[in-house]
C-alpha positions as CSV (number, residue, x, y, z in Angstrom):
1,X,82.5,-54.5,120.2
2,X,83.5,-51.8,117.2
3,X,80.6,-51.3,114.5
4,X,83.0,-52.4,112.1
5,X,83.6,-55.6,113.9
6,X,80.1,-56.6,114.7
7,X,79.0,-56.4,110.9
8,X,82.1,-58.6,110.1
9,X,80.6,-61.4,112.7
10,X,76.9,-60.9,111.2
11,X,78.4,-61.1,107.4
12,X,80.1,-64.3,108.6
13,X,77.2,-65.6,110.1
14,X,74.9,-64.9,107.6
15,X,77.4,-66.4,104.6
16,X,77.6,-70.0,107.4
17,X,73.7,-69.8,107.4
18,X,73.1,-69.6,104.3
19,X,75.5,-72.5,103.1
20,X,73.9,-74.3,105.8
21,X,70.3,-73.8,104.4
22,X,71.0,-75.1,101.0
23,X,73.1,-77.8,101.7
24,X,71.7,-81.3,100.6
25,X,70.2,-83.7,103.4
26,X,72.1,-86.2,104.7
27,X,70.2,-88.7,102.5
28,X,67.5,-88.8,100.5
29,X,64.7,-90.3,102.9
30,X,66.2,-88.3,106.1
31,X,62.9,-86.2,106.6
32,X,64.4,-84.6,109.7
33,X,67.3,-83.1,108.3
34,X,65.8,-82.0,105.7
35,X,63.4,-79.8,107.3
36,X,66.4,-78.8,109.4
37,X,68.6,-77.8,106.4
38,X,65.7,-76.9,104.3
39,X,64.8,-73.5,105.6
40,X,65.2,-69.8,104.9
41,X,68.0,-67.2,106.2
42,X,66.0,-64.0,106.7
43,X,68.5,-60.5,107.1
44,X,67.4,-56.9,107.0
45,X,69.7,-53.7,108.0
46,X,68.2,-50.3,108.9
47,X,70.6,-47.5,109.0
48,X,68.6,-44.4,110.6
49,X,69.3,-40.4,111.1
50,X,67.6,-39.2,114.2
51,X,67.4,-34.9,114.9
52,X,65.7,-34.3,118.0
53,X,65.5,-29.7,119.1
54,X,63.2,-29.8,122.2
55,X,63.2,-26.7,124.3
56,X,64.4,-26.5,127.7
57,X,67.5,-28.5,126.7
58,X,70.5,-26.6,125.1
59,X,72.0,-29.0,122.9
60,X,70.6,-30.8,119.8
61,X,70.6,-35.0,119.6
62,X,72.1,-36.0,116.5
63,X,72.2,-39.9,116.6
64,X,73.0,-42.4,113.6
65,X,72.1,-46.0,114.4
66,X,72.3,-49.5,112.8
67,X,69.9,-51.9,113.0
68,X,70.9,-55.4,111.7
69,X,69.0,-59.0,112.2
70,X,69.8,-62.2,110.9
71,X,67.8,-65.2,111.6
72,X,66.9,-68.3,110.4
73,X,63.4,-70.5,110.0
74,X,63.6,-74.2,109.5
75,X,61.7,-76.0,107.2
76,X,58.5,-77.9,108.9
77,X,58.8,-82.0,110.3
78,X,55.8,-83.6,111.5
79,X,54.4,-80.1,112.1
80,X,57.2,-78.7,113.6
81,X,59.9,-75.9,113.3
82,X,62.2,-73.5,115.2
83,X,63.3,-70.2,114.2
84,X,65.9,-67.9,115.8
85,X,67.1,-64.2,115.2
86,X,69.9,-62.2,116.4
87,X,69.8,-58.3,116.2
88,X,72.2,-55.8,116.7
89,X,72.1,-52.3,117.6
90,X,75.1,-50.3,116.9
91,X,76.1,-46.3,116.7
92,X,77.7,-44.7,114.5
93,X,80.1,-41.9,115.1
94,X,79.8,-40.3,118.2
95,X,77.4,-40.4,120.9
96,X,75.2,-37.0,120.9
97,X,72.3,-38.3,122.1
98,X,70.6,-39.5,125.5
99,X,70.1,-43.1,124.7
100,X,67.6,-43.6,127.1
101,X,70.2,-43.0,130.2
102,X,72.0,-46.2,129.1
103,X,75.2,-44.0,127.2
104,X,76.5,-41.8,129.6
105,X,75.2,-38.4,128.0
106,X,72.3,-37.0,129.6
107,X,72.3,-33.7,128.5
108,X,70.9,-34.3,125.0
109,X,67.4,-35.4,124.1
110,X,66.5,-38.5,124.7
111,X,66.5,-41.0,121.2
112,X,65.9,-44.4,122.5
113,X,68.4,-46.8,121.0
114,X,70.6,-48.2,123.1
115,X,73.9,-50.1,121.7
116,X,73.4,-54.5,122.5
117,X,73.0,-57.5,120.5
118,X,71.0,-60.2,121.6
119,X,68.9,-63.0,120.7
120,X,65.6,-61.1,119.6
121,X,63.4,-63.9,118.9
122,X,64.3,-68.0,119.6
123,X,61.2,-70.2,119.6
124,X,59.7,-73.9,118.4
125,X,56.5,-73.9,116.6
126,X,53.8,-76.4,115.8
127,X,51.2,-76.4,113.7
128,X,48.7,-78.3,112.7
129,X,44.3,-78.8,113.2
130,X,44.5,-75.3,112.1
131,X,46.3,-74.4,115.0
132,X,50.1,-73.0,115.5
133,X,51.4,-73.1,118.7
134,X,54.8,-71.0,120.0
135,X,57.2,-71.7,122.8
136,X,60.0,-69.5,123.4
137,X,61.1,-65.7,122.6
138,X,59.1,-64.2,119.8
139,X,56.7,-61.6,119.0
140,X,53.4,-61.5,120.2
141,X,51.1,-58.5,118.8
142,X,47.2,-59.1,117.6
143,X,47.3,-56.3,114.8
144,X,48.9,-55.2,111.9
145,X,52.2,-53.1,112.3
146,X,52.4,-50.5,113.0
147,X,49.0,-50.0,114.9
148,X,49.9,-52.1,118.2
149,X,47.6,-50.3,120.4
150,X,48.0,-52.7,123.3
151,X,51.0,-55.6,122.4
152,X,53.2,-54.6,120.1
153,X,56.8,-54.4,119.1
154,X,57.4,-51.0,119.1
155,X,58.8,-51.3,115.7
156,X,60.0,-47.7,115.1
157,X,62.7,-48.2,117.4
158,X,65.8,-49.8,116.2
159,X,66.1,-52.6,119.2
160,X,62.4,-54.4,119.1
161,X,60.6,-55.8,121.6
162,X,60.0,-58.7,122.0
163,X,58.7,-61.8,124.5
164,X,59.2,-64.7,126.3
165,X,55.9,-66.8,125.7
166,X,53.7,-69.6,125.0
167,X,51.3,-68.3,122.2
168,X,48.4,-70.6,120.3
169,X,46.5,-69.0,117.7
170,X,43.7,-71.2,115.9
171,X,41.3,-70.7,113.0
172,X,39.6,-73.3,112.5
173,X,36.0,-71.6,113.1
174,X,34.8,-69.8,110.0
175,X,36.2,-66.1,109.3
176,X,37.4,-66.7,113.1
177,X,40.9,-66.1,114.4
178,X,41.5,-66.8,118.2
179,X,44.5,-66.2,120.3
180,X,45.9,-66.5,123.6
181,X,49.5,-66.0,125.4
182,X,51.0,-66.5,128.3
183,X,53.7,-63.6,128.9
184,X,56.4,-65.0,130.8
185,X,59.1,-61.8,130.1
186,X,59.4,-58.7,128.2
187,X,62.3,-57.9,126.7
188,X,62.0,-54.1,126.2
189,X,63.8,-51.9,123.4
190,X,66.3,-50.4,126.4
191,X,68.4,-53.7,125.8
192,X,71.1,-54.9,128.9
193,X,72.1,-51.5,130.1
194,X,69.0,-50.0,131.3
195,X,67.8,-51.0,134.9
196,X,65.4,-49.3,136.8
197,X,65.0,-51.1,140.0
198,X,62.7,-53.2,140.9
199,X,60.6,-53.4,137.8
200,X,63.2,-53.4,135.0
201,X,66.2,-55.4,135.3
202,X,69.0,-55.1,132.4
203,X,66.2,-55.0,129.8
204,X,63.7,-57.1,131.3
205,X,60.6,-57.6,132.8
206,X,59.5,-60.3,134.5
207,X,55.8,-61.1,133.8
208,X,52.8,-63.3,134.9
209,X,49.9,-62.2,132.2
210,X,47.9,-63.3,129.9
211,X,46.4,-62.4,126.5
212,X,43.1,-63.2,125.2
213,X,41.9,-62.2,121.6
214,X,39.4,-63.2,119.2
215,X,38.6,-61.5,115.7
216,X,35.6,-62.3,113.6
217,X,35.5,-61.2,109.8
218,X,32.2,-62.7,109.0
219,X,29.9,-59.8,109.8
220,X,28.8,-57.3,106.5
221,X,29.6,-54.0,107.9
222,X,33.0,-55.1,109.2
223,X,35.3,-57.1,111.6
224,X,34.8,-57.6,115.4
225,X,38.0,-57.9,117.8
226,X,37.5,-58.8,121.5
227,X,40.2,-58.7,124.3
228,X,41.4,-59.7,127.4
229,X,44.6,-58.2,128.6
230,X,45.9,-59.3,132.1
231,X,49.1,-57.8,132.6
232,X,50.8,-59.0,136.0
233,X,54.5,-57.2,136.8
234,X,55.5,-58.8,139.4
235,X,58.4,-57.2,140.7
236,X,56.3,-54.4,140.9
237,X,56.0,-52.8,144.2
238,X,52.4,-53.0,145.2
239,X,50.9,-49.7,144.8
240,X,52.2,-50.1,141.1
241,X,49.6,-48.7,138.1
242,X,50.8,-51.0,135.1
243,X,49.5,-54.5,136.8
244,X,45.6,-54.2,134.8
245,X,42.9,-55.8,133.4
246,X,41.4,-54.6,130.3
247,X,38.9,-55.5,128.1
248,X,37.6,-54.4,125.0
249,X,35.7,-54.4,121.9
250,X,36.4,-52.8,118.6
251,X,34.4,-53.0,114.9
252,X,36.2,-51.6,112.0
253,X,34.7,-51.5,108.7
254,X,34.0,-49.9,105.0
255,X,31.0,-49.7,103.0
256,X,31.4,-48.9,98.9
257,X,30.0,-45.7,97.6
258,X,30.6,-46.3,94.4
259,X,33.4,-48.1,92.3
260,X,35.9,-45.8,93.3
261,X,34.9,-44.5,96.8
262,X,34.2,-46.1,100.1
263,X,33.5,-44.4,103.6
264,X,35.8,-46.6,106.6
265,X,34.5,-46.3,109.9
266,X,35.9,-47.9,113.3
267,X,34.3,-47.8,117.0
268,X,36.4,-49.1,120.0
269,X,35.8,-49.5,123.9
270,X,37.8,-50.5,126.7
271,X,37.6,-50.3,130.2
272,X,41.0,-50.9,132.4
273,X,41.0,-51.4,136.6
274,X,43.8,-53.1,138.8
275,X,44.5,-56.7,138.7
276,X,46.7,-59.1,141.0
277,X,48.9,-56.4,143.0
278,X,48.0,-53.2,140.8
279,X,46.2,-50.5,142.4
280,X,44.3,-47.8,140.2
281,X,40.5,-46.9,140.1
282,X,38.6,-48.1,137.0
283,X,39.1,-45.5,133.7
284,X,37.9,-46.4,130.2
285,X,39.2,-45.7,126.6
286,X,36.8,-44.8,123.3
287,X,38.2,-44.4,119.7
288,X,35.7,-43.4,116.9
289,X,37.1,-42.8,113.4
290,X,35.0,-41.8,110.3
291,X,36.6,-41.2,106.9
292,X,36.8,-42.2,103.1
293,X,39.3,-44.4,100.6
294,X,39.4,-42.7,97.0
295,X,41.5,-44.0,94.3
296,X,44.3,-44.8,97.1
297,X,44.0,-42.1,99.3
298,X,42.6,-42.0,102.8
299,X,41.4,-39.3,104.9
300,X,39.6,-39.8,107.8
301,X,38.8,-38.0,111.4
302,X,40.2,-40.1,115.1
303,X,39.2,-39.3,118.1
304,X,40.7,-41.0,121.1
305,X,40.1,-40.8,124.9
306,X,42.1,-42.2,127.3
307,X,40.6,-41.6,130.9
308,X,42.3,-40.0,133.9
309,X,41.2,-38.7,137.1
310,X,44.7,-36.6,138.4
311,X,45.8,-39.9,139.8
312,X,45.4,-43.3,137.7
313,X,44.7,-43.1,133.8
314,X,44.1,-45.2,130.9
315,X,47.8,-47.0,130.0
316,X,49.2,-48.8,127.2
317,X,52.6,-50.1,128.8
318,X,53.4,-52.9,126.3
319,X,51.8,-51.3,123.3
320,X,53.5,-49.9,119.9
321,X,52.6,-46.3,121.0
322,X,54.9,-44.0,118.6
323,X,52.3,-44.7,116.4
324,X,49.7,-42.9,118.3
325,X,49.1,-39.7,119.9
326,X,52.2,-38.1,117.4
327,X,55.6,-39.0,116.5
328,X,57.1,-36.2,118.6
329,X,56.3,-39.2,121.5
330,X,55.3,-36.6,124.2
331,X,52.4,-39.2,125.2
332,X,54.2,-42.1,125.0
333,X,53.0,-42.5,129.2
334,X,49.7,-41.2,129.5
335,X,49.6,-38.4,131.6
336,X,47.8,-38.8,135.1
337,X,45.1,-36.2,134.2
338,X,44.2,-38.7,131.1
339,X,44.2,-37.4,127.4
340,X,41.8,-36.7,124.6
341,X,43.7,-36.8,121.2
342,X,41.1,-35.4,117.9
343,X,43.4,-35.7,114.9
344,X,43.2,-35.7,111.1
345,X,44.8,-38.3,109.0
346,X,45.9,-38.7,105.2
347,X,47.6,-41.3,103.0
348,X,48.4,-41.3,99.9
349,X,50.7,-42.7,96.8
350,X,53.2,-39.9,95.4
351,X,55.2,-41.6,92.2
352,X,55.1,-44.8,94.0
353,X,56.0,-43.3,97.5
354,X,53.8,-43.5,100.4
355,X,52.8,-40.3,101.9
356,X,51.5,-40.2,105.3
357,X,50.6,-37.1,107.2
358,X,48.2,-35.9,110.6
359,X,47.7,-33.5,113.2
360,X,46.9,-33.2,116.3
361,X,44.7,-31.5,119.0
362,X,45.5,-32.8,122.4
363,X,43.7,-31.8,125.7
364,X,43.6,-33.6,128.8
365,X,40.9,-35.8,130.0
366,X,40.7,-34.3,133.5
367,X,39.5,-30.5,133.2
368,X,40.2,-30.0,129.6
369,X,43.9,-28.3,129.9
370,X,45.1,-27.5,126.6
371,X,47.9,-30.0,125.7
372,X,49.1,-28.6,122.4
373,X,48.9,-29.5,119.0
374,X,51.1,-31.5,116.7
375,X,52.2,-32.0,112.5
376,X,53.6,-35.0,111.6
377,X,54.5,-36.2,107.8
378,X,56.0,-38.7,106.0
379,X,57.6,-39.9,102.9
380,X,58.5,-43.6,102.1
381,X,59.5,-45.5,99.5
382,X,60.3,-49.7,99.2
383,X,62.5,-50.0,95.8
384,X,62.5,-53.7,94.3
385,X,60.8,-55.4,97.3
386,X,63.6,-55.1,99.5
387,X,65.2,-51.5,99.3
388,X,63.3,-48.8,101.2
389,X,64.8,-45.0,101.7
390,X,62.1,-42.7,103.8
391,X,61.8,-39.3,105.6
392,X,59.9,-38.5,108.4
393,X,59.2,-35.2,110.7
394,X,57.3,-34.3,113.6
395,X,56.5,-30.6,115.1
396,X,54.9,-30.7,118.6
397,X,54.0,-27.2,120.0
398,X,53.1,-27.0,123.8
399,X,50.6,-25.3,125.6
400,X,52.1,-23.2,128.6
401,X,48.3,-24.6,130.3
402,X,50.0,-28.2,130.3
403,X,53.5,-27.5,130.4
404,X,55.5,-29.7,128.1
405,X,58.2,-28.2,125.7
406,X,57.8,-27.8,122.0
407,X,59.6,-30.3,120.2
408,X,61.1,-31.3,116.6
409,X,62.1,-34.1,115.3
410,X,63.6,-35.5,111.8
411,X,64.9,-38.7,110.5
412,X,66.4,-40.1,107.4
413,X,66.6,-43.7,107.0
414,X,67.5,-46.6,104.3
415,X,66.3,-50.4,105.0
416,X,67.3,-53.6,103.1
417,X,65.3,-56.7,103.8
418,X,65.4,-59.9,102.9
């Protein structure tokens, strides 16, 4: 469908929702309807520049993309409610870009946002006992965006993923949060035109995992996360690496120095092996991070191991992992040989932008090979609550003693969300 097209059918739809959401009940005891009619259209657009110069491949990827969601949450009856969101993925101008093999043009660099509209998110909620529970399509992620380590959306992308589920999160224990889900299909960021036999079928996933997490906030030096993850593919062919167990523990924390400083500290462990018809030997993951919060900026010093041996490594497969190991995504797989990843971090507030920036050292797990080295900034700012224009770069220089390519990449967005 034309660009110009699908923002006609989303206007249209969003103008029908909206009149929908406002209009009076049926009568004035009909509790049903209006919880039905009583809810709140949600819309957000994200128009995005993407540059991508990586050596080894001639041309440069030039892609400009549209994001657009609407969706709609009904008001709560007896506990219940629905929501549902459409989002479409649309390009604009010409195709000079490998959109993840699903465009026809492989000779470009690879920017990962297919063309598709779909149903992103479709589920019925119910909450109550200080308990929600979710049936349907929906996100499923135990930590604030962007930092997914494990589940996530993989937000920075313009189609999100996104899962069919049956999630319960409860907190009804003091400064305790506990979840669980039951993963029944993963509806990647590739969309309907990207199949990869047998494991990824127009899109999707098929799944038989399950998610455990609980986070405690009650302790004075910080909060404690455990995890489960039990990721089953099972289309998988049997020798496959993603089908693991892993479980963890993590404690993040600050202490105040004084009224205006305050040292931040986090400590994380996780050990990964095969489950149900995956095959990989045991490897184990570490994150330590020590830094300090001063008047609203943050610097602080990661580092990150993720185990490998040559053959099976440490994985993230359903994690949000553009935000770790660079934005130049050269890691987003962890490389058999496992990687080590020391890198700097600061944030900071510029005339009410955000200012992020890091770099860093990579080597690989296995025999120390120099992986490179990477510079990553970034400049945002959200105008009025809903109106957010940003710039962002990323400079990955290789190592010839690993062998990936140096790689740059730029992009220029604007976002309106309501």
């Amino acid at each position: 469908m034309p660009t110009m097209k699908k923002l006609t059918a989303l206007t249209v739809m969003a103008t029908g929702l909206s009149s929908f959401a406002i209009a009076p009940p049926a009568t004035a005891d009909d509790a049903f309807m209006e919880a039905l009619t009583g809810g709140k259209v949600s819309f957000s657009a994200r128009a995005r520049y993407e540059n991508v110069d990586q050596d080894g491949i001639d041309k440069e990827a030039d892609a400009y993309t549209l994001r657009t969601t609407l969706g709609y949450k009904t008001g709560a009856f007896h506990g219940f409610s629905g929501f549902v969101e459409f989002e479409d993925v649309s390009h604009l101008g010409s195709d000079k870009f490998n959109a993840a093999g699903t465009n026809g043009e492989p000779s470009y660099p690879i920017v990962a946002d297919p063309e598709g509209t779909e149903v992103n998110q479709a589920y019925l909620a119910y909450n109550n006992f200080d308990t929600t529970f979710k049936f349907g399509r929906q996100i499923v992620t135990f930590r604030g965006a962007p930092f997914h380590r494990f589940i996530g959306t993989v937000g920075w992308r313009q189609n999100w993923q996104t899962f069919d589920a049956f999630s319960i999160v409860n907190k009804s224990l003091p400064d305790t949060t506990l979840s669980y889900a039951y993963l029944n299909q993963v509806h990647t960021i590739f969309g309907e035109d990207r199949t990869v036999a047998p494991i990824l079928n127009d899109g999707d996933i098929d799944m038989d995992s399950h998610l455990f997490n609980i986070q405690y906030s009650g302790l004075p030096i910080g909060s404690l996360e455990g995890y489960a993850y039990l990721l089953d593919y099972e289309d998988a062919p049997d020798d496959n690496k993603n089908s693991t167990a892993t479980y963890g523990l993590r404690l993040a924390g600050a202490q105040p120095v004084n009224d205006d400083f305050k040292v931040i500290y986090t400590a994380e462990y996780a050990t990964q092996d095969d489950y149900a018809d995956g095959q990989m030997d045991q490897q184990d993951y570490y994150l330590l991070e020590l830094g300090g919060k001063y008047k609203g900026w943050l610097l602080k010093l990661s580092h990150e191991v993720q185990e490998g041996d040559g053959v099976d490594a440490f994985r993230t497969p359903l994690g949000t992992n553009h935000a770790y190991q660079g934005w130049a995504d050269k890691f987003l797989s962890t490389p058999a040989q496992g990687l080590q990843d020391t890198y700097v971090t600061l944030v900071g507030n510029i005339m009410g932008a955000k200012l992020v920036a890091a770099y860093h050292d990579f080597e690989t797990d296995e025999n120390s090979l120099d992986a490179g080295e990477e510079f990553d900034i970034m400049l945002a700012k959200t105008f009025k609550k809903h109106y957010t224009l940003g710039v962002k770069y990323a400079d990955y220089n290789a190592d010839d003693e690993f062998g990936l390519t140096d790689t740059e990449k730029f992009w220029l967005w604007g976002q309106v969300k309501f």
